[in-house]
Structure formats: C-alpha cells, structure tokens
PyMOL Python script that loads the backbone (N, CA, C, O; Angstrom):
from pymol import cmd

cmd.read_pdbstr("""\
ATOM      1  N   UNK A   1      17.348  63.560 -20.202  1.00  0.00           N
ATOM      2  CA  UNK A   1      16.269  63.610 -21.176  1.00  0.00           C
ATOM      3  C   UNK A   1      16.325  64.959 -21.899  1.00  0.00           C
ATOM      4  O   UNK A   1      16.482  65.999 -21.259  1.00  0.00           O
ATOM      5  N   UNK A   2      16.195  64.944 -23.251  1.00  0.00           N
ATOM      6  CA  UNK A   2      16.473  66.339 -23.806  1.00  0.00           C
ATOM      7  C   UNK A   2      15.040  66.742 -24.342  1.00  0.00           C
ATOM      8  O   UNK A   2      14.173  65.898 -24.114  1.00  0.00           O
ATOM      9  N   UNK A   3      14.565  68.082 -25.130  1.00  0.00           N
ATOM     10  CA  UNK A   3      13.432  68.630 -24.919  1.00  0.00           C
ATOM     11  C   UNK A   3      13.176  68.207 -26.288  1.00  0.00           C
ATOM     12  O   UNK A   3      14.140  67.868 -26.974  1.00  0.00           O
ATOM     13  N   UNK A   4      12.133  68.186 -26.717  1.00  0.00           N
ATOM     14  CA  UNK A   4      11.599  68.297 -27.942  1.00  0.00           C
ATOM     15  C   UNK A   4      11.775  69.690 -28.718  1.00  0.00           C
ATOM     16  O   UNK A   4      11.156  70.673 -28.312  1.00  0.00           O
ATOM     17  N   UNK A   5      12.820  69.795 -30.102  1.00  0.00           N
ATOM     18  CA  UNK A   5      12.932  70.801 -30.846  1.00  0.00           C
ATOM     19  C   UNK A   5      11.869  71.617 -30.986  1.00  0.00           C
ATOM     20  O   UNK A   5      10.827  71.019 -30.717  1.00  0.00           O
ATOM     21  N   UNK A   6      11.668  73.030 -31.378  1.00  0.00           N
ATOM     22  CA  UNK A   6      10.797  73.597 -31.789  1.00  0.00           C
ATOM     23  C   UNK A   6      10.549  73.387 -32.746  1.00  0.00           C
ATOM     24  O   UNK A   6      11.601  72.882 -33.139  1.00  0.00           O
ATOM     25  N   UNK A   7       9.609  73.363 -33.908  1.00  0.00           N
ATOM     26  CA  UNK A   7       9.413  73.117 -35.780  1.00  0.00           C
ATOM     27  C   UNK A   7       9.062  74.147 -36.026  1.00  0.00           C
ATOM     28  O   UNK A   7       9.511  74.540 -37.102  1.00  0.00           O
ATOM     29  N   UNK A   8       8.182  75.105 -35.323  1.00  0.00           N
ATOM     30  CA  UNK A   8       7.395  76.043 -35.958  1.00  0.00           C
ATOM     31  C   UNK A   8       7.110  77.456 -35.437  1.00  0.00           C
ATOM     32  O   UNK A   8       7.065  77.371 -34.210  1.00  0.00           O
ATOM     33  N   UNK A   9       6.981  78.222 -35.677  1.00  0.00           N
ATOM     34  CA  UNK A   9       6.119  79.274 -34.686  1.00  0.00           C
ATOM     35  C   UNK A   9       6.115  80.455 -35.416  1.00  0.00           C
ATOM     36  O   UNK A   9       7.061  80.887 -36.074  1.00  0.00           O
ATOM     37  N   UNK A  10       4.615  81.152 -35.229  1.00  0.00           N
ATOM     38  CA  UNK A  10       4.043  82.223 -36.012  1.00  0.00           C
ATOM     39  C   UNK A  10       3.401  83.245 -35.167  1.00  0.00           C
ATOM     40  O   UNK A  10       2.463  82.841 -34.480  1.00  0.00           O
ATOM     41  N   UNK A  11       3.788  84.744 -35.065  1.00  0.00           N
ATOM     42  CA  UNK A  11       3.836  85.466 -33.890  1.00  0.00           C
ATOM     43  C   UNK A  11       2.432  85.672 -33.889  1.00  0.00           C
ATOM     44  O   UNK A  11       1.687  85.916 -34.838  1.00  0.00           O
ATOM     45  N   UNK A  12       2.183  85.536 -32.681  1.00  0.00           N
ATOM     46  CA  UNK A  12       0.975  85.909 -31.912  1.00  0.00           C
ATOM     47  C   UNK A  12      -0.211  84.458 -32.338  1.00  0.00           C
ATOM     48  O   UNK A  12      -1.388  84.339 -31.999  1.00  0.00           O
ATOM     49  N   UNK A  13       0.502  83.669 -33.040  1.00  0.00           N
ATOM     50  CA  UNK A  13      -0.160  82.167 -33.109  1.00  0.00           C
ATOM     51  C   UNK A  13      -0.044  81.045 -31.837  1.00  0.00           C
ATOM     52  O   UNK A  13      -0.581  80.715 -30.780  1.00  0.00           O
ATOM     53  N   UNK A  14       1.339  80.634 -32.976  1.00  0.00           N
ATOM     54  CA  UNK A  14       1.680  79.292 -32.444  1.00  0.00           C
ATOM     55  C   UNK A  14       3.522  79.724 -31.895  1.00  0.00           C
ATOM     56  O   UNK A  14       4.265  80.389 -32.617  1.00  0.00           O
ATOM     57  N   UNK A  15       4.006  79.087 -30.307  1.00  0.00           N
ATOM     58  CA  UNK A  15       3.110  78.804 -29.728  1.00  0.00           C
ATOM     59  C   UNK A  15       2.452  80.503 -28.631  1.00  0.00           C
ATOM     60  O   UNK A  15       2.289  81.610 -29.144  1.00  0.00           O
ATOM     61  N   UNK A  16       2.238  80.205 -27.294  1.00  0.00           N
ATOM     62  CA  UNK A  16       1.790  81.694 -26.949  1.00  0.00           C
ATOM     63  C   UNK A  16       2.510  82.029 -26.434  1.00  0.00           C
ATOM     64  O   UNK A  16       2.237  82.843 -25.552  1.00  0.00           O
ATOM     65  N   UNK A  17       3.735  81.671 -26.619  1.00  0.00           N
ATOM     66  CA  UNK A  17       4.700  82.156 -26.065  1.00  0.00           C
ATOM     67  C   UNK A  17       6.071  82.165 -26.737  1.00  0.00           C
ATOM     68  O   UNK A  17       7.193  81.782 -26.407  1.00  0.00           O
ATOM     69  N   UNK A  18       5.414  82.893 -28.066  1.00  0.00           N
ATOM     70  CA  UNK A  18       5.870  83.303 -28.964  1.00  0.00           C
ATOM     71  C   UNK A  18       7.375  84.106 -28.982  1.00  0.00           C
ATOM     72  O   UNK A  18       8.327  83.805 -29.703  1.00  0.00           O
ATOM     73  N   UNK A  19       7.305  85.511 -27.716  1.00  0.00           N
ATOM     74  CA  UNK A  19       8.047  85.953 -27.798  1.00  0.00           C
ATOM     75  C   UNK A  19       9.282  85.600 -26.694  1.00  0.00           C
ATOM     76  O   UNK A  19       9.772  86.584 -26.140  1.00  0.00           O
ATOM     77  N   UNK A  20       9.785  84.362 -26.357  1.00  0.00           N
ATOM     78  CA  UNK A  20      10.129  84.015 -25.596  1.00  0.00           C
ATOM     79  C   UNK A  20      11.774  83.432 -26.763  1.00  0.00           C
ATOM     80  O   UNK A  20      12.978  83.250 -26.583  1.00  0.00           O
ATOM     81  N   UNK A  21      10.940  83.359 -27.724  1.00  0.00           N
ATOM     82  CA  UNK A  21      11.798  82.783 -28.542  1.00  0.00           C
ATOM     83  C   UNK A  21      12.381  83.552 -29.792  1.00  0.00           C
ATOM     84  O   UNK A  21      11.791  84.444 -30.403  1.00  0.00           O
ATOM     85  N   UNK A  22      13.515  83.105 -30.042  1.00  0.00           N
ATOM     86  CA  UNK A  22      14.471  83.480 -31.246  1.00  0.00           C
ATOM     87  C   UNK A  22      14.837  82.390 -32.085  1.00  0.00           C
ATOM     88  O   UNK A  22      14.881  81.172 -31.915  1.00  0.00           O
ATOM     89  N   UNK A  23      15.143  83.324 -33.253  1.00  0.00           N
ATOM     90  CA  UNK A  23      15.495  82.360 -34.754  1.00  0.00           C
ATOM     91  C   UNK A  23      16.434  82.815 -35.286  1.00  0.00           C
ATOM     92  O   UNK A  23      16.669  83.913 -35.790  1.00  0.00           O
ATOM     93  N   UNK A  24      17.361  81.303 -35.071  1.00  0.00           N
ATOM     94  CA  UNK A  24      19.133  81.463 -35.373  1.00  0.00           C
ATOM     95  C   UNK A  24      19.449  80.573 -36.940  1.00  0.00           C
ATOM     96  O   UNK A  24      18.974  79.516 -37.353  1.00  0.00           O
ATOM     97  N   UNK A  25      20.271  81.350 -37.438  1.00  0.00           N
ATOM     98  CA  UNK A  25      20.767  80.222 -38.461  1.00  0.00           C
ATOM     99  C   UNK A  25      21.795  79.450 -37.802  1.00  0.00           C
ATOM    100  O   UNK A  25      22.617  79.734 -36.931  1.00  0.00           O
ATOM    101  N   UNK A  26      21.440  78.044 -38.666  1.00  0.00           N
ATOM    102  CA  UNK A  26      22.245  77.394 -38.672  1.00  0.00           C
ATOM    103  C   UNK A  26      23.662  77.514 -38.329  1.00  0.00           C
ATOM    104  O   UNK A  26      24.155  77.198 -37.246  1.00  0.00           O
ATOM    105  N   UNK A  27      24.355  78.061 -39.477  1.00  0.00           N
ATOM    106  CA  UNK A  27      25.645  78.157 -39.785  1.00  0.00           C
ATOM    107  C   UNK A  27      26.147  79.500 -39.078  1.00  0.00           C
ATOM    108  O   UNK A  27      26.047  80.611 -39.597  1.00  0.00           O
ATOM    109  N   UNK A  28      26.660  79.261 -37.912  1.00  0.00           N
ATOM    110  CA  UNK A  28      27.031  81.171 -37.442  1.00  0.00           C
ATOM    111  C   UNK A  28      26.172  81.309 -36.390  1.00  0.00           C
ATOM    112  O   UNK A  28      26.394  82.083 -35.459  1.00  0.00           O
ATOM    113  N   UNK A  29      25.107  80.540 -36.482  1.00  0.00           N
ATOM    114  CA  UNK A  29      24.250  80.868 -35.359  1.00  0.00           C
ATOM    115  C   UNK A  29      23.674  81.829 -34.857  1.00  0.00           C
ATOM    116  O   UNK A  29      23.084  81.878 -33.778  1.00  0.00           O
ATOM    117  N   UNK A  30      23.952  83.296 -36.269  1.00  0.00           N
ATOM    118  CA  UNK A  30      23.404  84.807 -35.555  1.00  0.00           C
ATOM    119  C   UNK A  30      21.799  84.337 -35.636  1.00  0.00           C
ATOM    120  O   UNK A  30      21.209  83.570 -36.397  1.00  0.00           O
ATOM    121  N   UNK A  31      21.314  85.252 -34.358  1.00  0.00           N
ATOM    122  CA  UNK A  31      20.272  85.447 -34.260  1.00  0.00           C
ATOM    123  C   UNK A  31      19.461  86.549 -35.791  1.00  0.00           C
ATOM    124  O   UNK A  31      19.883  87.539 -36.387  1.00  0.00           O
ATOM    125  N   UNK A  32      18.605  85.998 -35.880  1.00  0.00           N
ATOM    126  CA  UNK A  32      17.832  86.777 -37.296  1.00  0.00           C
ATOM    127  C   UNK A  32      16.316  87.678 -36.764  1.00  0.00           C
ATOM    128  O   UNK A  32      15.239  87.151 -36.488  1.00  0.00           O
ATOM    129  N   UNK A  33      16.644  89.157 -36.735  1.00  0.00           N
ATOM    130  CA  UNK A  33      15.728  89.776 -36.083  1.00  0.00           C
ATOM    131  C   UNK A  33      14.419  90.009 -37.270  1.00  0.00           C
ATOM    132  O   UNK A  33      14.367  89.798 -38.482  1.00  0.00           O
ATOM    133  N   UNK A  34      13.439  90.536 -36.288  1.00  0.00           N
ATOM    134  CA  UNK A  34      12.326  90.682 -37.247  1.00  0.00           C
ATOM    135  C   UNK A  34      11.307  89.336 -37.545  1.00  0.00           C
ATOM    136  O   UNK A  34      10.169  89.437 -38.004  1.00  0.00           O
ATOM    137  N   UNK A  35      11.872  88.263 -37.237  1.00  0.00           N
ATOM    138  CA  UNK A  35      10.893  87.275 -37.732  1.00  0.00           C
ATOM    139  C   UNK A  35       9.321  87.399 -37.236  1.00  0.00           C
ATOM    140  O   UNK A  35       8.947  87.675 -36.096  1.00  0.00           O
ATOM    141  N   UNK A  36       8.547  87.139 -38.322  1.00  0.00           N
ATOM    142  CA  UNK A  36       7.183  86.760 -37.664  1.00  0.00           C
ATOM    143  C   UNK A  36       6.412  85.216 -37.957  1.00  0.00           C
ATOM    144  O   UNK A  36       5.371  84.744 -37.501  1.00  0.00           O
ATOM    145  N   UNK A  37       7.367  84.706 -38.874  1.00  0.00           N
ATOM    146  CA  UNK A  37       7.230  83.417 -38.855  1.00  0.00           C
ATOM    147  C   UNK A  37       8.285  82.260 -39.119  1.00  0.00           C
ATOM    148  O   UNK A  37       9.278  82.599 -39.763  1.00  0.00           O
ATOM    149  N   UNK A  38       8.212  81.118 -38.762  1.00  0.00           N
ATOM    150  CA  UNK A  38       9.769  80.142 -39.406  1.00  0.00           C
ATOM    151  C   UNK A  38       9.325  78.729 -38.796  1.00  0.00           C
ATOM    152  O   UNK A  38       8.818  78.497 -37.698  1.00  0.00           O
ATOM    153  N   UNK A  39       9.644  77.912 -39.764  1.00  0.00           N
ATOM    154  CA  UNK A  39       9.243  76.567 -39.891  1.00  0.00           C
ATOM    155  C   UNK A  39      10.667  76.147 -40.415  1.00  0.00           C
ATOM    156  O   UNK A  39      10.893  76.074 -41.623  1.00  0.00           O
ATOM    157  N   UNK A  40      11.910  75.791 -39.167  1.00  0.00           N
ATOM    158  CA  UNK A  40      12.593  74.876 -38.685  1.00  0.00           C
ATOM    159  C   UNK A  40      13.032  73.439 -39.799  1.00  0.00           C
ATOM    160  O   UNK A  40      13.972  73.281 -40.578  1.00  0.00           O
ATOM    161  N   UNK A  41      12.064  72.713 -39.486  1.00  0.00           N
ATOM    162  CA  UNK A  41      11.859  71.436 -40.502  1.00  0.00           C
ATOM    163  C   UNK A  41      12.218  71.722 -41.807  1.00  0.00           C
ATOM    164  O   UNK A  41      13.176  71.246 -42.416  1.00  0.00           O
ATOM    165  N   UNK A  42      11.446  72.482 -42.188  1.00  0.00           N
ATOM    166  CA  UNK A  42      11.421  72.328 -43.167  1.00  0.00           C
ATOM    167  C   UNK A  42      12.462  73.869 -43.951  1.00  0.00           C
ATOM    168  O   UNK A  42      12.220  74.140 -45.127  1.00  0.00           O
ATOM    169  N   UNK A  43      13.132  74.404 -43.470  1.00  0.00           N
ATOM    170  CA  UNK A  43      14.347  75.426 -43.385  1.00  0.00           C
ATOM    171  C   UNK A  43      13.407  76.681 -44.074  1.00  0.00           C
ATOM    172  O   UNK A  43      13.623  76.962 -45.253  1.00  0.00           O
ATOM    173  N   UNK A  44      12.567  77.281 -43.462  1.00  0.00           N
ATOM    174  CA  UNK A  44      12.192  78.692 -43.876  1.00  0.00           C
ATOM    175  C   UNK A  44      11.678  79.270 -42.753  1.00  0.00           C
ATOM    176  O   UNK A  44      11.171  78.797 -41.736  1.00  0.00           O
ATOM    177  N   UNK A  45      12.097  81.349 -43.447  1.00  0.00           N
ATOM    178  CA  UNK A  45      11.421  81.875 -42.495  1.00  0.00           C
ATOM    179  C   UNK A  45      10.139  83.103 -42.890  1.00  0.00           C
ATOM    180  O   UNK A  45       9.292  82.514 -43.561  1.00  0.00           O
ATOM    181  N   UNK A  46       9.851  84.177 -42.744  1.00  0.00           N
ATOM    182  CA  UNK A  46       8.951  85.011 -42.696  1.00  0.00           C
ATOM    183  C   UNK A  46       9.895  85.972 -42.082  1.00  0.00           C
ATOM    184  O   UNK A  46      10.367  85.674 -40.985  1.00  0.00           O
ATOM    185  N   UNK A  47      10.308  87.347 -42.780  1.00  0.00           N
ATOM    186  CA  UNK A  47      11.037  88.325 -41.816  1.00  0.00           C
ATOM    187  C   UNK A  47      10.518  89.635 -42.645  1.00  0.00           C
ATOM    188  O   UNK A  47      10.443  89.851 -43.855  1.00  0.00           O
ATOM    189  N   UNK A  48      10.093  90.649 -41.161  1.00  0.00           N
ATOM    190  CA  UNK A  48       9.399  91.662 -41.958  1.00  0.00           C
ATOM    191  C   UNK A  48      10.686  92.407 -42.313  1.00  0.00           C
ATOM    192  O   UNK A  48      11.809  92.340 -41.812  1.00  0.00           O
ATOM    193  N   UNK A  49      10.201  93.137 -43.323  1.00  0.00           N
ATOM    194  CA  UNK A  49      10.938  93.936 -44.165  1.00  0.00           C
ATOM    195  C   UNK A  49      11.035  95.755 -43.389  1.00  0.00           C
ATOM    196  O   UNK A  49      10.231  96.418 -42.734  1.00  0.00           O
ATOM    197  N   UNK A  50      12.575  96.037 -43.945  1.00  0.00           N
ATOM    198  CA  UNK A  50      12.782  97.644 -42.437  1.00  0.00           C
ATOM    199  C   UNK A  50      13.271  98.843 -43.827  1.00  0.00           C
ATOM    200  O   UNK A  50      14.236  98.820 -44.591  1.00  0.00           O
ATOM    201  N   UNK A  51      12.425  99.553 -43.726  1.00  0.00           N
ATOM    202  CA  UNK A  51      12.965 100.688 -44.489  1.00  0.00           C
ATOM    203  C   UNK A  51      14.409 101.242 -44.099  1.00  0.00           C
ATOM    204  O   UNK A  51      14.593 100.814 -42.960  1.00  0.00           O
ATOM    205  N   UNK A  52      15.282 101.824 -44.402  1.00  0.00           N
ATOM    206  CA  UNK A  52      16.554 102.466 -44.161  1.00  0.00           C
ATOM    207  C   UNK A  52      16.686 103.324 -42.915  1.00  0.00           C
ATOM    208  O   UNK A  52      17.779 103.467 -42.366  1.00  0.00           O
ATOM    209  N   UNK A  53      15.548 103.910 -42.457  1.00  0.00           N
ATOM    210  CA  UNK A  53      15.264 104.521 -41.440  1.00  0.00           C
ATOM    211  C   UNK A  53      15.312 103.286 -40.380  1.00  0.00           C
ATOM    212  O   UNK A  53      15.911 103.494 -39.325  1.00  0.00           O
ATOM    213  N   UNK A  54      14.834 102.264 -40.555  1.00  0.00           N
ATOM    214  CA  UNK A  54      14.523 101.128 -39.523  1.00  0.00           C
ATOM    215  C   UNK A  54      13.061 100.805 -39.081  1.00  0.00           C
ATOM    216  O   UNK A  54      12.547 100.093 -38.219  1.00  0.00           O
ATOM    217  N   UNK A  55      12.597 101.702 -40.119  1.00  0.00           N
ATOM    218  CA  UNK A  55      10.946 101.491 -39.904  1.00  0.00           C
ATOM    219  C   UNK A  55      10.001 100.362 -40.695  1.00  0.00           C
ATOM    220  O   UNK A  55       9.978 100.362 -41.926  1.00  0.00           O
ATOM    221  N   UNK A  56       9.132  99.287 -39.828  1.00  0.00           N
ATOM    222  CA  UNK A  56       8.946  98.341 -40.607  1.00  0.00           C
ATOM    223  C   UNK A  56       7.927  98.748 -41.863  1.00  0.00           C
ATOM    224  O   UNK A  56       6.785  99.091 -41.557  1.00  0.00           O
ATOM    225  N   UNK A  57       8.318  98.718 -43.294  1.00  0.00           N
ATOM    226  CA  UNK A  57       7.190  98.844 -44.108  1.00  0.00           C
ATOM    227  C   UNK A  57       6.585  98.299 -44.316  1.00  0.00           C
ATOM    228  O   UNK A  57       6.520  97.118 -43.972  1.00  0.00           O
ATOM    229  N   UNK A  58       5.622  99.071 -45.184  1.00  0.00           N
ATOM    230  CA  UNK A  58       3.820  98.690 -45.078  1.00  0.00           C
ATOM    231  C   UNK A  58       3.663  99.388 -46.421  1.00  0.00           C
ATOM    232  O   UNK A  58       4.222 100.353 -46.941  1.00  0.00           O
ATOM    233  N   UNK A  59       2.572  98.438 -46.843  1.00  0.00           N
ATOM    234  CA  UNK A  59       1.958  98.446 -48.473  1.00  0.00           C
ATOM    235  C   UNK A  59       1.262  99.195 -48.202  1.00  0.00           C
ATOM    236  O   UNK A  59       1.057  99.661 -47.082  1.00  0.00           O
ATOM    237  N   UNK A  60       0.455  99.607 -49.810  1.00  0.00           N
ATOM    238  CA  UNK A  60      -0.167 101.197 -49.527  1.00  0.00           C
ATOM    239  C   UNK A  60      -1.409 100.530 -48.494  1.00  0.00           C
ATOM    240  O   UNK A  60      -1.984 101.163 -47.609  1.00  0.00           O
ATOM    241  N   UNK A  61      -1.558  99.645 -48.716  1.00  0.00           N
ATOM    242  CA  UNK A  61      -3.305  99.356 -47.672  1.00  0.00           C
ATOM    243  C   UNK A  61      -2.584  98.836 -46.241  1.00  0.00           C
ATOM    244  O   UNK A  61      -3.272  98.003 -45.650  1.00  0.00           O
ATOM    245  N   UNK A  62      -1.225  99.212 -45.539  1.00  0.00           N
ATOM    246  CA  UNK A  62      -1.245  99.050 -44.355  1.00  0.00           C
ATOM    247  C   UNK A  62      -0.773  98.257 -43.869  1.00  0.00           C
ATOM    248  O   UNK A  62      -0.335  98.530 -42.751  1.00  0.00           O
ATOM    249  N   UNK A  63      -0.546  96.642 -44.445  1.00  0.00           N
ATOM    250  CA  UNK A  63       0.137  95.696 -44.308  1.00  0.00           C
ATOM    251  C   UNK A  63       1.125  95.639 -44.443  1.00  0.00           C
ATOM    252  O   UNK A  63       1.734  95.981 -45.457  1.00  0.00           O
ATOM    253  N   UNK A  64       1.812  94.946 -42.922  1.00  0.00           N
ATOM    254  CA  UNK A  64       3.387  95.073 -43.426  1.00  0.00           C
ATOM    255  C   UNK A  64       3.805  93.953 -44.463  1.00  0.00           C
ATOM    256  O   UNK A  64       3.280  92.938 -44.919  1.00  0.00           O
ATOM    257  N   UNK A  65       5.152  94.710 -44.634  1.00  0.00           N
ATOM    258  CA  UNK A  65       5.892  93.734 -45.837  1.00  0.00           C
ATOM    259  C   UNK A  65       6.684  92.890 -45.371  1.00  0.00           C
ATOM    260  O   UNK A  65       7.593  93.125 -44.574  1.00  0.00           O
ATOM    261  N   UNK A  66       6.361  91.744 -45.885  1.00  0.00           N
ATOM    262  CA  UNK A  66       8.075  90.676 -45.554  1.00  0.00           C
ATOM    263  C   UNK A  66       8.350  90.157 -46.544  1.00  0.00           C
ATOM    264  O   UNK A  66       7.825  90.321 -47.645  1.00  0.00           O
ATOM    265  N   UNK A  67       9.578  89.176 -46.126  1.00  0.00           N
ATOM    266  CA  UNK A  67      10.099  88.413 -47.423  1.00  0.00           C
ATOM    267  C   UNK A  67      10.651  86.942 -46.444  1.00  0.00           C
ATOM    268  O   UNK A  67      11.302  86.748 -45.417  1.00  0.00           O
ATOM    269  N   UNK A  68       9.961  86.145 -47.447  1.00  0.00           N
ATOM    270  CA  UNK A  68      10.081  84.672 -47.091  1.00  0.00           C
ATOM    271  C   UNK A  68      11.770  83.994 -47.728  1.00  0.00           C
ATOM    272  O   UNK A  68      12.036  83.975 -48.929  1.00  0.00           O
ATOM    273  N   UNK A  69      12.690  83.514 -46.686  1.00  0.00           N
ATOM    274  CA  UNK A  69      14.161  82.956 -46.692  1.00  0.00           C
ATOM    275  C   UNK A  69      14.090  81.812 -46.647  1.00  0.00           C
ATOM    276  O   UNK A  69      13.453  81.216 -45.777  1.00  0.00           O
ATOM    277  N   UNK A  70      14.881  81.131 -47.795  1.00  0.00           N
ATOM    278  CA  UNK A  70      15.151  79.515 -47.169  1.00  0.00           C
ATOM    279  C   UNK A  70      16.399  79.439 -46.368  1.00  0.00           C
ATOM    280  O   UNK A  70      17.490  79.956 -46.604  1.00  0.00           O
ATOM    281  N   UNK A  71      16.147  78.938 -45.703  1.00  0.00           N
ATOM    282  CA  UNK A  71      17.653  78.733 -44.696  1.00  0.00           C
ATOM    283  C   UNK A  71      17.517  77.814 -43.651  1.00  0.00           C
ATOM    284  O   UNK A  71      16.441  77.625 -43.085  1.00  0.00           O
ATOM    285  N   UNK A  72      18.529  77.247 -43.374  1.00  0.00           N
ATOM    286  CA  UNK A  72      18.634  76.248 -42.225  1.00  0.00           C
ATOM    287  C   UNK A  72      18.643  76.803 -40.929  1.00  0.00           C
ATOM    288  O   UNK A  72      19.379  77.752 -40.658  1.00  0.00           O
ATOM    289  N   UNK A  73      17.884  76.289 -40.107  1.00  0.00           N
ATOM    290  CA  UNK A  73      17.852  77.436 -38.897  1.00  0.00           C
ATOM    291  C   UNK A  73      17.046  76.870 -38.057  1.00  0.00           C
ATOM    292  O   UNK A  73      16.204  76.016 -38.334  1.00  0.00           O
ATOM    293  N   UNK A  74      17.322  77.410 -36.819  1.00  0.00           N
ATOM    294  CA  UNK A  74      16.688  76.511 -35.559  1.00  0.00           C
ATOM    295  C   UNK A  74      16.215  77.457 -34.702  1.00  0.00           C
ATOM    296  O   UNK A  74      16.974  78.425 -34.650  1.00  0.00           O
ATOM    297  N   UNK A  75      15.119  77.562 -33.913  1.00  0.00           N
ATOM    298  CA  UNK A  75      14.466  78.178 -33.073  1.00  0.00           C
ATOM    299  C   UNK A  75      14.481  77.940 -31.970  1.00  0.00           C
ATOM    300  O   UNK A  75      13.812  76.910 -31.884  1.00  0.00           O
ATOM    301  N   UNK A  76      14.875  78.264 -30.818  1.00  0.00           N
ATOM    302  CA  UNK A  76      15.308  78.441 -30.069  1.00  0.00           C
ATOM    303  C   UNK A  76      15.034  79.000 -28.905  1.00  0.00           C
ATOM    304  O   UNK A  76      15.090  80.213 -29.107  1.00  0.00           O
ATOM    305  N   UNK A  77      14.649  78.706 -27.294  1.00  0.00           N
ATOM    306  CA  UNK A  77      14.380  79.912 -26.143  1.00  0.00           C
ATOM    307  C   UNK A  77      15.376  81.166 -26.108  1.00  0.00           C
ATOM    308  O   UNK A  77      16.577  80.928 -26.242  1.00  0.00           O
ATOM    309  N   UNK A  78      15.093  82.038 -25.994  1.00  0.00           N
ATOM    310  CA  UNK A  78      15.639  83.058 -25.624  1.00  0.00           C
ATOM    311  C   UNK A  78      16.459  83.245 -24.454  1.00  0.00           C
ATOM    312  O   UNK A  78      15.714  83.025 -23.499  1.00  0.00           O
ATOM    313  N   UNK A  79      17.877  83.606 -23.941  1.00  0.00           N
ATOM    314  CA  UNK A  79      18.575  83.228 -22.986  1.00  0.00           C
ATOM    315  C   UNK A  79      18.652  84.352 -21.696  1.00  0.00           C
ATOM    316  O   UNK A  79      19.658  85.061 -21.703  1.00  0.00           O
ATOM    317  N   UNK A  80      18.082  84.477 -21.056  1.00  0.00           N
ATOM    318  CA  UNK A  80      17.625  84.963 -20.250  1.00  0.00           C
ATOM    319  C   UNK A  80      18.841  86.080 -19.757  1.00  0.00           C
ATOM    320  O   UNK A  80      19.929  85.508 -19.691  1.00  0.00           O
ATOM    321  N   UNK A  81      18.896  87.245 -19.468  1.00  0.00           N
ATOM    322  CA  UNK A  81      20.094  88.547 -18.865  1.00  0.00           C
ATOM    323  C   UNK A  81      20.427  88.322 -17.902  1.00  0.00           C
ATOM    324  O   UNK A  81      21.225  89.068 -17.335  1.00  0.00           O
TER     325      UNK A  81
END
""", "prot")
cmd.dss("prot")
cmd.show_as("cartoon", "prot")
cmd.util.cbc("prot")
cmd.orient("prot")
C-alpha cells in the first residue's frame, strides 16, 4: 500500500509537521532550500529571498521577502542521518 502524496504545505500551518519535510524539483530532484510555502498539484512554490551575505531579507516594515516559482516539484519526508 503506498502513502498518500503530499499537495501542500505552509510553514508553521499546514501540516504541523512542517519541518519534517523538503521540496524537491522534479527534474534533478535537488532539494530547494528556503521554502515557506509549495503547492505540489498544482507546480508552485513560496521561497524566501537571501541577501548575498545569506541573510534572509526583509522590507522596510520587517517582512520577509520571497518570490513565488512555478515548477514541478514534489514534497517530500525528509530522510533521516
């Protein structure tokens, strides 16, 4: 019996066990760091945005920045060390 795919997940939402999991593309299969959101189904993600330093930026009022990707990509448990 195989598991039911993931479709969705939005950090610190859905599900609560959020960080258990990673988001791979499709093609290549690298893992894509930074996500805070990605909806599978329908091929998009949410990935915050890293200044050159590696620091995540933030608009002048504090909020970080991201940028929304279309891409084919599957979410995935995290594989344990």
């Amino acid at each position: 019996m195989t598991e039911k795919p993931i479709l969705y997940v939005k950090a610190g939402k859905v599900p609560a066990n959020w960080r258990d999991l990673v988001v791979k593309r499709v093609a290549g299969g690298r893992v894509i760091p930074d996500v805070v959101e990605a909806d599978a189904f329908n091929g998009w993600f949410v990935q915050a945005i890293r200044d050159k330093a590696g620091k995540v930026e933030r608009s002048p009022g504090g909020a970080m920045r991201t940028r929304r990707v279309e891409a084919k990509i599957k979410i995935v448990v995290r594989e344990k060390a």
